[in-house]
C-alpha positions as semicolon CSV with decimal commas, in nm:
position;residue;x (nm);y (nm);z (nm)
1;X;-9,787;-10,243;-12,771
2;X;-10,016;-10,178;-12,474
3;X;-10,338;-10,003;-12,511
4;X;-10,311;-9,620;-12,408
5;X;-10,289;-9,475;-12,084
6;X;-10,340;-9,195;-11,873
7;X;-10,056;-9,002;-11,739
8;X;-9,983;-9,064;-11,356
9;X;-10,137;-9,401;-11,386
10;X;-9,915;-9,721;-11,293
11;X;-9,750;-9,898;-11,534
12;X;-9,777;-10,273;-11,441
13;X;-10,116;-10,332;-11,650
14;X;-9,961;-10,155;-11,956
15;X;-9,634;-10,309;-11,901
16;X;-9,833;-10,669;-11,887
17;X;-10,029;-10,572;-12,186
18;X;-9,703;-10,498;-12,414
19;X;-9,547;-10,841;-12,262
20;X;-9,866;-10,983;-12,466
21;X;-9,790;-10,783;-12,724
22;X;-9,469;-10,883;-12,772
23;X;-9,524;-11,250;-12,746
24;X;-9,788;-11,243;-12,969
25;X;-9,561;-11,056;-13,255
26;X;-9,303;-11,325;-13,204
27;X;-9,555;-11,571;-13,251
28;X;-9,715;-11,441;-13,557
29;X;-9,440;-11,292;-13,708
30;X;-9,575;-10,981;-13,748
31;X;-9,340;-10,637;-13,632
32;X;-9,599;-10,496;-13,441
33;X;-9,923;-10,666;-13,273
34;X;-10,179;-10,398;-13,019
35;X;-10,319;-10,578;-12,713
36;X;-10,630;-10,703;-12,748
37;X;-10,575;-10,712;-13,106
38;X;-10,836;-11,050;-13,241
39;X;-11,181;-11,161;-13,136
40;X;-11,073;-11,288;-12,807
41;X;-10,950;-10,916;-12,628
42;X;-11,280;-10,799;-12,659
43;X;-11,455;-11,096;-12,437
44;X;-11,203;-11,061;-12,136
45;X;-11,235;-10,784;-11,840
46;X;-10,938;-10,548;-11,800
47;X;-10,876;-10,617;-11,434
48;X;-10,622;-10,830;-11,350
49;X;-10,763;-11,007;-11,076
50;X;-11,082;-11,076;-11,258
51;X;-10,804;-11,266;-11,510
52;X;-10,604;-11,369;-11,223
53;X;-10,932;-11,555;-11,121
54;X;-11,039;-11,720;-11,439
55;X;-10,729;-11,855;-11,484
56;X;-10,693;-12,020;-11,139
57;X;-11,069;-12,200;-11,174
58;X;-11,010;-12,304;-11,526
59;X;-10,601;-12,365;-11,561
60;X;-10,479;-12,349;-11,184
61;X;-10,391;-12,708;-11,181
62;X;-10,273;-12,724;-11,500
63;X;-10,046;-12,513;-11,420
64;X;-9,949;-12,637;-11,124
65;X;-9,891;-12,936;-11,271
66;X;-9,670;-12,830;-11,555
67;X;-9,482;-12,664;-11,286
68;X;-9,390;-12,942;-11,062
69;X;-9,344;-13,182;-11,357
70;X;-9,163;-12,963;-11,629
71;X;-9,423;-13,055;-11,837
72;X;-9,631;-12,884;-12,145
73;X;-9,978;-12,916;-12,101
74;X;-10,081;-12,608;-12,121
75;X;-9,850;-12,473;-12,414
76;X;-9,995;-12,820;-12,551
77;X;-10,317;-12,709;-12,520
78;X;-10,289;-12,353;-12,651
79;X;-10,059;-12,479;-12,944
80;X;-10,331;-12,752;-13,058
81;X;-10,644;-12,500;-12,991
82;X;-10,467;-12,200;-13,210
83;X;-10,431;-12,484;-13,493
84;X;-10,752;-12,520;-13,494
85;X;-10,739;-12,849;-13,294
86;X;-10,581;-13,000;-13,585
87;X;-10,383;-13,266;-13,409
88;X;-10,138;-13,346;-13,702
89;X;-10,041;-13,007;-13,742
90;X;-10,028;-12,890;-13,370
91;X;-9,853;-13,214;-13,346
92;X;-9,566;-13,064;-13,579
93;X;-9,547;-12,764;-13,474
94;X;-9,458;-12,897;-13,126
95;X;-9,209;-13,122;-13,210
96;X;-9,370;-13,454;-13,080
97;X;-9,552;-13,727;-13,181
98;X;-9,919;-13,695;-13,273
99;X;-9,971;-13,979;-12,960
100;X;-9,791;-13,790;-12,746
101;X;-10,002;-13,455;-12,803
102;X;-10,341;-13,705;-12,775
103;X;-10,172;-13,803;-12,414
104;X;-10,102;-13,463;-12,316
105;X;-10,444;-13,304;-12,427
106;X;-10,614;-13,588;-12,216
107;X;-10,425;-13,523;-11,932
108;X;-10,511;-13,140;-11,928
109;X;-10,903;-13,225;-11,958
110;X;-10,838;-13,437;-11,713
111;X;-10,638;-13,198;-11,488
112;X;-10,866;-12,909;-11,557
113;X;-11,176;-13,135;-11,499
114;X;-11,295;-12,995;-11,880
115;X;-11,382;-13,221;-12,158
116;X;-11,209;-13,086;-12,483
117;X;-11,475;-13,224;-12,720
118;X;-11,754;-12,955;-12,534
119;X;-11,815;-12,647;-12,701
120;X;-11,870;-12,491;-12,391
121;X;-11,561;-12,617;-12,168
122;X;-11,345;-12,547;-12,533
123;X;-11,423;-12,173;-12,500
124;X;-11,407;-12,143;-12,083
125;X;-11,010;-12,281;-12,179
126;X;-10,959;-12,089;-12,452
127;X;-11,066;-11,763;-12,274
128;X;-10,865;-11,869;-11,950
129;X;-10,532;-11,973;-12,230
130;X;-10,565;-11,602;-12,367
131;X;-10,642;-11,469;-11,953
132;X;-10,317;-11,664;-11,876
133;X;-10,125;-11,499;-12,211
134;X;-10,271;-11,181;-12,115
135;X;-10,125;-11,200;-11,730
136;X;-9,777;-11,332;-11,911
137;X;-9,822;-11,616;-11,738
138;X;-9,756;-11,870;-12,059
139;X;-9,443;-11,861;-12,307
């Protein structure tokens, strides 16, 4: 569920915010998940072009990328960063070969210009990953 909101006010943030929601419940399993529920919801803005933005500097050619090439980079990414970068078991969860997630995380560093084994660049993508959930721009 989305956060509450005033009367009269429009419904595409709130609507955006449930769509987060709703992936995340599917996800977890869990019957009902609140936006900005977790650690994560409390270190983004609310305004969607502030996300918007973040997401384009940090993830903008990933996603580009994954567009034009049907690949999964970025779900790639996400998957092996919520498993704790655990590359057997993001590996499994996937459906591919632990090689084949190694390939595809060193294509997104590469693609994003961030190197995955930085603290810092790890949290600027895993703050534009939950910017890009948050926006419904990921599956």
């Amino acid at each position: 569920m989305s956060r509450p909101f005033l009367p009269g006010v429009a419904l595409k943030v709130a609507e955006r915010e449930a769509l987060w929601a709703v992936s995340k419940a599917v996800e977890s399993g869990r019957p009902v998940v609140r936006y900005g529920d977790g650690a994560t919801g409390r270190w983004l803005p609310d305004d969607p072009a502030v996300l918007t933005a973040l997401v384009e500097h940090v993830l903008g050619e990933v996603l580009r990328y994954d567009e034009a090439h049907d690949s999964h980079l970025l779900v790639s990414a996400r998957t092996w960063m919520e498993r704790d970068r655990r590359t057997e078991t993001a590996a499994v969860a996937l459906h591919i070969h632990p090689n084949t997630l190694a390939y595809r995380l060193r294509r997104f560093g590469a693609l994003a210009q961030r190197d995955l084994t930085s603290t810092g660049a790890l949290a600027e993508v895993w703050l534009a990953i939950q910017a890009a959930g948050a926006l419904g721009l990921t599956g």
